[in-house]
N, C-alpha and C positions, 0 to 999 in steps of 0.2 A: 442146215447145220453148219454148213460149210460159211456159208456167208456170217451166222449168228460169228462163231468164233475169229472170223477174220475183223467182225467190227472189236469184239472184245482185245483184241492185240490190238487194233488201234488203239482202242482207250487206253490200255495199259502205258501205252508206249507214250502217249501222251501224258498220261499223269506223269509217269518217270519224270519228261523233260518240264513239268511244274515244280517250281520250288516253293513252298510254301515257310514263311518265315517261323522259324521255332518259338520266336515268342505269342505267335496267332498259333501255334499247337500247346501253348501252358507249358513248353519245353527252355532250359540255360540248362546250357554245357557249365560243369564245369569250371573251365577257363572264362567264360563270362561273368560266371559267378562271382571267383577271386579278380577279375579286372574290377568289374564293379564295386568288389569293395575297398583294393587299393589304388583305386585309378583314381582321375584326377576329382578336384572335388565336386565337381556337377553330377558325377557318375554314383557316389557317397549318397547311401539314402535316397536314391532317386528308385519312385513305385513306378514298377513296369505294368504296361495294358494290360488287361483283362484277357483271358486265353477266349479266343475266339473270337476277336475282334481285329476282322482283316480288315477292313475298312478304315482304322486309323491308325496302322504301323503301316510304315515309309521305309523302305529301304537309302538311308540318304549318305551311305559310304561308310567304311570300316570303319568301327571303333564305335558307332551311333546308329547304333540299330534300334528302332522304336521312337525317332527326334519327333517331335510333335510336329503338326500340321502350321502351326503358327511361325514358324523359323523361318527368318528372311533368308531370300534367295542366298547363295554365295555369291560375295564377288571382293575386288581389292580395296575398295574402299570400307567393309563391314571392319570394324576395330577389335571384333568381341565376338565369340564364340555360346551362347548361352548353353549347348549342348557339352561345354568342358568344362562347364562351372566359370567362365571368368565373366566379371561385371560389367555390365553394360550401359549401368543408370552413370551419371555424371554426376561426381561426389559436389557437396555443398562446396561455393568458393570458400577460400581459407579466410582472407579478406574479408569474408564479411562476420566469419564467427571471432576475428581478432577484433574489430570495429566494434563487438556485441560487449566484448571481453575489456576494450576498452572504455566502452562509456560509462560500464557499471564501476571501475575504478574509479575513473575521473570523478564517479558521484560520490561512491564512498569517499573520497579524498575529500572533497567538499563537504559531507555533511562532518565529518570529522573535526574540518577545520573549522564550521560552524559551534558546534557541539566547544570546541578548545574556546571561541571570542566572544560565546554569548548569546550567537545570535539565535540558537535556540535552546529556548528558555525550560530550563528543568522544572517538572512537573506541566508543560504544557502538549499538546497531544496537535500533534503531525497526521496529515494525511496524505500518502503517496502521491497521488493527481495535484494536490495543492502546491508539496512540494516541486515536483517534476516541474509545472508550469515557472515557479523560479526560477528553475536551472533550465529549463528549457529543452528539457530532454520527454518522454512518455514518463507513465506511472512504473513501469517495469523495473526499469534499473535503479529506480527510488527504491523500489518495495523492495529487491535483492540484496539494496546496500543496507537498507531498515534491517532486513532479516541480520543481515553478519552483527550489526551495533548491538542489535537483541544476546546474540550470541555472546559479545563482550563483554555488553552487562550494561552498554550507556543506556539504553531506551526497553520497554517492555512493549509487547502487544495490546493494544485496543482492540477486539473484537468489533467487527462492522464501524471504527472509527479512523484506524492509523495506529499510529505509535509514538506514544508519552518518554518524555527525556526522562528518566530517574534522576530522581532528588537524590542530592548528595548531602554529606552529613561530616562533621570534624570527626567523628569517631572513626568512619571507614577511610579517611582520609589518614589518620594516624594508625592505622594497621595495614593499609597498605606502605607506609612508610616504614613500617617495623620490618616487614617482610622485605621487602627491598633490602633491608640493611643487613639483615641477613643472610640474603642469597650474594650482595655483591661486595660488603664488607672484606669479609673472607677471599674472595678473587683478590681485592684489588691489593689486598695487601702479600698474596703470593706471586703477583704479578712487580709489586714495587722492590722483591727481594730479585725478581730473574731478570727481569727486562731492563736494557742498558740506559741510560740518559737521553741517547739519539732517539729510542725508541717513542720518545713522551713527547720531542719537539715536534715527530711528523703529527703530531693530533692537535698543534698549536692552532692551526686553521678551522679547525671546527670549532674551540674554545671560542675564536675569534670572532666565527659566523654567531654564536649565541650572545657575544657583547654588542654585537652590531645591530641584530634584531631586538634585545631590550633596550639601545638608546633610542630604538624609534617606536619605542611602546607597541611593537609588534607582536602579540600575545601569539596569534596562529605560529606565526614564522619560528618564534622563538622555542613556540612547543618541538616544532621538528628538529630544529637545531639542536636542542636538548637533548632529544632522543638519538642521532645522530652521535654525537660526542661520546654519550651513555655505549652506545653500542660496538662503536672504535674501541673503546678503552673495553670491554667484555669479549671481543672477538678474539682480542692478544690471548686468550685461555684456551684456544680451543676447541670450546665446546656451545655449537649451533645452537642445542638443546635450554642450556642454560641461556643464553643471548635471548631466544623466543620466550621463554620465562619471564625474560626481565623484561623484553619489550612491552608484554601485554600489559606487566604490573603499571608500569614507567605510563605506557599510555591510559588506564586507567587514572591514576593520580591527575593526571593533567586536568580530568573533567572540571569543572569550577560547582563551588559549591550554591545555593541558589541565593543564598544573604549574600554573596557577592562575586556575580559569573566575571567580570572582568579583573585581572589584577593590577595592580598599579606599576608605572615604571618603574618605579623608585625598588619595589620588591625584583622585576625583571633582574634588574640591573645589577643587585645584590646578588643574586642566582649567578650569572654569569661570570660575576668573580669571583665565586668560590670553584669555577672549570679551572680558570689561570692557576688560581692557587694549588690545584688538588694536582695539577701536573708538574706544578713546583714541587710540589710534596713528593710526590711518585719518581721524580727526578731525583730526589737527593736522598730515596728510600729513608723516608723519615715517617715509620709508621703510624706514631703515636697521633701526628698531626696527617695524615692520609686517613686512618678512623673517625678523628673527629670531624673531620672534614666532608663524609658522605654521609655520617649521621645526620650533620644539622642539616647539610644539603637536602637531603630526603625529610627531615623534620619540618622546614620551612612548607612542603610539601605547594610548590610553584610553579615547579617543572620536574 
């Protein structure tokens, strides 16, 4: 008896000095509870072991009780903690997603300026790889910039073929002219009643770049200089919202109709001095001739 009860005080005494981890008894105080769910975010939503599973809870120091079996040692060179929630993967270089970001511009810019000279032909039907190998780029950033033109309105989808330039037509080309003169009419002539004289010669230099580009029958160049001038003389308003309005229209218009995708200088040319004029106009707040002046501008419908 005597012995029986002296081994049982051992075990006792031994159990005592075991600690057996609360989360291998299905047991959180508490305070673990609320750390957990305000601590930091690794701890957030993080499922604790299964109650009775002493074999894979670690005691691996306060605060991380239960860290899994896979956690690299500690030491001064580790950067990241995965048991506090912070990241450990190595984010995408930035570099190479502005590189991505760039080529698909540089394409849209291109097929754009295509789209403005001709060089693709309305009602003819484009395929991404075909085009890509032109420019020299993959099919990727062809097909991204195909997608936005879609969006525009220049090109439609081919199913398993590419994407076809939209036929343009004198009708759609005179209402978006109408609309144009409508949206910007109205500015330009509460801009020619506020804005001082100095304000008209700082846009002389754009005026200038679109007579430059129609003496050298530069149809591309000329479309953006046009655009360019249009958007100076809209921004003195204001309003971002409207400038984006008119841009799209302004670049819709430009597309060429397909009885005759290139324009002639001689119309360029014509285009470009009614910028001189309309700032003369604007300058000397002479309304009557600032309205006639973006009607027919827009009416020629050239740039």
């Amino acid at each position: 008896m005597e012995q029986g009860r002296a081994r049982e005080d051992v075990a006792s005494q031994a159990r005592a000095r075991v600690r057996v981890p609360q989360q291998a008894r299905g047991e959180f105080p508490p305070d673990a509870v609320r750390a957990a769910a305000a601590g930091p975010a690794g701890a957030r939503g993080a499922v604790p072991p299964p109650a009775g599973r002493h074999d894979e809870v670690r005691d691996t120091g306060p605060g991380t009780p239960g860290a899994a079996d896979s956690l690299p040692e500690p030491g001064p060179a580790r950067p990241a903690d995965p048991a506090r929630g912070e990241h450990v993967h190595s984010e995408p270089p930035a570099p190479r997603l502005v590189q991505r970001h760039s080529v698909r511009g540089q394409v849209l810019d291109a097929l754009r300026t295509a789209l403005v000279s001709g060089d693709l032909v309305p009602g003819e039907v484009y395929s991404a790889p075909a085009l890509g190998e032109r420019l020299g780029v993959s099919a990727t950033p062809v097909r991204e910039a195909m997608q936005q033109l879609a969006v525009e309105g220049a090109v439609e989808v081919v199913p398993n073929r590419g994407f076809r330039v939209v036929r343009r037509t004198p009708r759609e080309l005179a209402e978006l002219a109408e609309v144009r003169a409508l949206i910007e009419v109205p500015v330009m002539l509460r801009l020619a009643r506020s804005e001082p004289a100095a304000r008209w010669d700082e846009l002389r230099p754009l005026a200038e770049a679109t007579v430059a580009a129609a003496a050298r029958g530069d149809r591309a160049r000329y479309a953006e200089a046009d655009r360019a001038f249009h958007r100076a003389v809209l921004r003195l308003a204001g309003n971002e919202q409207l400038v984006a309005v008119a841009e799209d229209l302004h670049r819709r218009s430009q597309w060429p109709l397909v009885s005759a995708p290139v324009a002639r200088r001689a119309d360029l040319v014509a285009d470009a001095a009614e910028h001189t004029a309309l700032l003369d106009a604007l300058a000397a707040q002479d309304l009557p001739v600032v309205q006639s002046l973006v009607r027919e501008h827009f009416t020629g419908a050239r740039g």
